[in-house]
N, C-alpha and C positions, 0 to 999 in steps of 0.2 A: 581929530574929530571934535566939534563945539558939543556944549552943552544939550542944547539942542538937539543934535543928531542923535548924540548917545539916550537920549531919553524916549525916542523917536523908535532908536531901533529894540531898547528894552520893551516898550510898549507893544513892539509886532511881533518880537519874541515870545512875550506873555499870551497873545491874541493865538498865535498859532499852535504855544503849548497847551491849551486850554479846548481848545478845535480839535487837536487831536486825542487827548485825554476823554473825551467826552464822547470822543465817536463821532462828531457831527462830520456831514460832506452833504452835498448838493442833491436835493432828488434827485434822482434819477427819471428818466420819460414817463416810463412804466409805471413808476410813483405817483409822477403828477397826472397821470391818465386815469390813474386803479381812483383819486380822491376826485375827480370830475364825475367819474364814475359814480362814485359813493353819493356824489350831489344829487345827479341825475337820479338816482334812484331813489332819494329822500322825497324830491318832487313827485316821483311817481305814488309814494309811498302814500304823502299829502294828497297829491290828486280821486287816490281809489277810495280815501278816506272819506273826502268832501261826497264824492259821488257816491256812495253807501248811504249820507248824510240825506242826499235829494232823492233817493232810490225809496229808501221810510218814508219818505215827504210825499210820496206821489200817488199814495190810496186816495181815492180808488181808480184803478186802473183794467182795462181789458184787452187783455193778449187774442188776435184775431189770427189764427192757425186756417192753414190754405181747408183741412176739415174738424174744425174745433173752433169753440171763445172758451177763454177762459176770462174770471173774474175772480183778480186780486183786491181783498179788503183787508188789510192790516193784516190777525193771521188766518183770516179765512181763501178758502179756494172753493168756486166754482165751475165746472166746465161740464159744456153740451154740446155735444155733434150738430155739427150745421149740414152734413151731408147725411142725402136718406137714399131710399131706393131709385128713387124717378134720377133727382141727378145723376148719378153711379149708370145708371141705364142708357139716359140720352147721349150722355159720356160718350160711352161704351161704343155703342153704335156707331157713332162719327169718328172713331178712333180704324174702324173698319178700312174707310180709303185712304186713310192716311201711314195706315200700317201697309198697307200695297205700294202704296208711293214709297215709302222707307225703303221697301226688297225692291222695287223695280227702277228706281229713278237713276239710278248708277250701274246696271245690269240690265240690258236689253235683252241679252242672250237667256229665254226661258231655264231652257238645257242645266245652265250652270244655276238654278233656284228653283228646279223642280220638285224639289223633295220639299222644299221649303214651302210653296205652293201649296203640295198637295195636301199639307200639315195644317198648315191655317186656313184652307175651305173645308176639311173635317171640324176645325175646330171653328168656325162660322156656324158651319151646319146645326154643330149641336146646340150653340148660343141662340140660332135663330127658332128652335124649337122649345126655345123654354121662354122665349119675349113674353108671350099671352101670361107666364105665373107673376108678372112684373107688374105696378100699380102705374096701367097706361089706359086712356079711354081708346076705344075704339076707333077711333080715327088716328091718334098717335101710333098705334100698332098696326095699324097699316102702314105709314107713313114710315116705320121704319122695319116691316118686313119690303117694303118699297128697296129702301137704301141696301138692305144685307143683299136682297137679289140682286141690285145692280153688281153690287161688287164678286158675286159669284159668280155672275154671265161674264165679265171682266173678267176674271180668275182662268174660265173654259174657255175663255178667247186667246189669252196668253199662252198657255196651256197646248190648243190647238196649232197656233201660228209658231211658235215658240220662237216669237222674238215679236218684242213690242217697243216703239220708237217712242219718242220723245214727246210729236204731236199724239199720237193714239193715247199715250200717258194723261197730255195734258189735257185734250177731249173728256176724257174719265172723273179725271177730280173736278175739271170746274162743272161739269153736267150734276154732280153733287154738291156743288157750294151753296145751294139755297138750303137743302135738306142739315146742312151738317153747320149754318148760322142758323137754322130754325132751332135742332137741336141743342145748341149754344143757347139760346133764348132760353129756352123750356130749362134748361140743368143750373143755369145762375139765380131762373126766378124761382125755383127748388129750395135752393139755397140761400137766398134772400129775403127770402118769406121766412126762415127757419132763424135765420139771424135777427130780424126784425121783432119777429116775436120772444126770441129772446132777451135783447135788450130791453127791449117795453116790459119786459118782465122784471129785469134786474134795475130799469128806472123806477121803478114804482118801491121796489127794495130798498133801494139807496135814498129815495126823497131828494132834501137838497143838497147831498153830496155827490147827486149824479150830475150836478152843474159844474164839479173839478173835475171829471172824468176827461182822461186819457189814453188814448188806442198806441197800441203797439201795432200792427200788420206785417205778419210773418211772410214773405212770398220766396219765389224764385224773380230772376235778372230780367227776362223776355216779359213777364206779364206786366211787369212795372208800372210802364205807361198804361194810363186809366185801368188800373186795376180794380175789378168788379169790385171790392171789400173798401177800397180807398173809396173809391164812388159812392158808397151808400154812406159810409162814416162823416165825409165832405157834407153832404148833403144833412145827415142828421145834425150835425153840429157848427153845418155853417161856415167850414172854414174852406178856404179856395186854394189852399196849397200846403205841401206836407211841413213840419217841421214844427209847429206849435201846440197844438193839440192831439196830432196824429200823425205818425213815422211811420218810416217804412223798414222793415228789416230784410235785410239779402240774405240766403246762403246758411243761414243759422236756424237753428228750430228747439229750442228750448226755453222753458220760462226763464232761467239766469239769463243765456244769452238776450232775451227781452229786455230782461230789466235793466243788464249793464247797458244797452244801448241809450235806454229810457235817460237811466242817469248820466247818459254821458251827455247826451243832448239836453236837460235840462243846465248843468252844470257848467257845460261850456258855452249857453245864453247869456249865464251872466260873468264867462269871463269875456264874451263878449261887447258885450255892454261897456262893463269898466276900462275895457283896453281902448277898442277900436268905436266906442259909442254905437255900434250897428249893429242888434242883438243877431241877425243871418252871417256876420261876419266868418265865425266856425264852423257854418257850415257849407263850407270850400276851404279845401288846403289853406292850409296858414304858410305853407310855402307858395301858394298860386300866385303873387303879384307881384315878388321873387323870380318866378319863374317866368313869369311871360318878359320882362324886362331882362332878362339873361338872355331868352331865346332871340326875343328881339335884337339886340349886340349881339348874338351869337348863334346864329340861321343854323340846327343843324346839320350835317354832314358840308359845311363851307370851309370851317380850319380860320376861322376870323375870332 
């Protein structure tokens, strides 16, 4: 063996007594996955951070609850029922044939919902005798001892025949769709009126801090599209679509839940900005352009 080799192999000798002494061997998967891990959650760590940072930043703000506002000022809280008797009322009423439709539109056979029936025109009956203690003019209470009788004489028809089909169904409801879009009128401008005058209240409170203000709107999934609350806020403030000065919230109903929203959409404007220069870019999947590109190569259910 040359000089060379012998020095070669004392050298790897030394490298691997040394490796072993020390303990050292190769991560393992699970290792290298637990510190990706550990990343990942440093970013997240950093992310909640930044957005706490824009969440402080965002007074003055007002959380718009399907029957509530609330008004966040630094550590002040205000909040006023936007729903009163008259909405709660016309509500109520219009909920009449549409609770009929719920029991009958899958169950023709009376027979099999007669108890059920005879339970909810007791429980009509007595609702329709207390309308008059309710703040309606006298034309409105007629107009909706109008609606409860139809739905009662409906109730004695079903009742009667004990089986009611599809078209007789759909006769019923739509004979009451003008009454029950009137009602809808009357229970939003309840409501709108009450909203209105609240915030003309709390504008005049705020002065010129009521020119940063920003709405959160609490809803459910269905009302979404042009939602009564969305439509007056648009219109007070001018803007033509959600996402800058007014959000929309799904599914969630809590002042936190608001405000992390708040902050996430303010926060992720300017990571949008800096990334992709188009401050809407976050709001759509960061995976969507990804995905449609994959789909497109790759047609569901084809195996291509």
């Amino acid at each position: 063996m040359n000089t060379n080799s012998k020095k070669n192999g004392w050298c790897l000798s030394i490298l691997l007594t040394a490796m072993l002494c020390t303990g050292w061997q190769k991560p393992s998967a699970a290792e290298e996955q637990s510190q990706l891990s550990a990343l990942n959650n440093k970013f997240r760590e950093f992310y909640a951070a930044a957005r706490s940072h824009e969440i402080e930043a965002s007074n003055p703000l007002i959380l718009c609850y399907a029957d509530r506002l609330v008004l966040l000022n630094g550590s002040q809280r205000e909040e006023v029922a936007n729903i009163k008797d008259r909405y709660t009322t016309f509500k109520t009423v219009a909920h009449i044939p549409l609770a009929l439709y719920c029991l009958l539109y899958k169950e023709p056979n009376i027979e099999l919902s007669r108890q059920k029936l005879l339970d909810f025109k007791a429980l009509v009956e007595k609702a329709r005798s207390e309308l008059k203690d309710h703040d309606l003019s006298m034309k409105e209470l007629d107009r909706q001892y109008k609606m409860v009788d139809a739905c009662l004489s409906f109730i004695d028809k079903a009742l009667a025949q004990k089986e009611i089909s599809a078209k007789e169904l759909q006769e019923f409801t739509r004979s009451l769709r003008s009454d029950i879009l009137q009602n809808a009128y009357l229970a939003v401008s309840s409501q709108l009126a009450i909203i209105d005058q609240t915030v003309g209240n709390w504008r005049q409170k705020l002065g010129k801090d009521f020119d940063k203000i920003k709405i959160v709107i609490v809803g459910g999934h269905m009302p979404r599209l042009r939602n009564s609350n969305f439509q007056y806020f648009c219109r007070l403030l001018k803007e033509k679509e959600e996402g800058n000065r007014i959000i929309y919230m799904e599914g969630l109903n809590s002042d936190s839940d608001a405000l992390n929203l708040l902050g996430t959409h303010i926060l992720d404007e300017g990571v949008a900005v800096s990334f992709f220069s188009d401050k809407w870019r976050m709001h759509r999947d960061l995976l969507s352009d990804g995905a449609a590109q994959y789909l497109k190569e790759h047609p569901p259910l084809t195996g291509k």
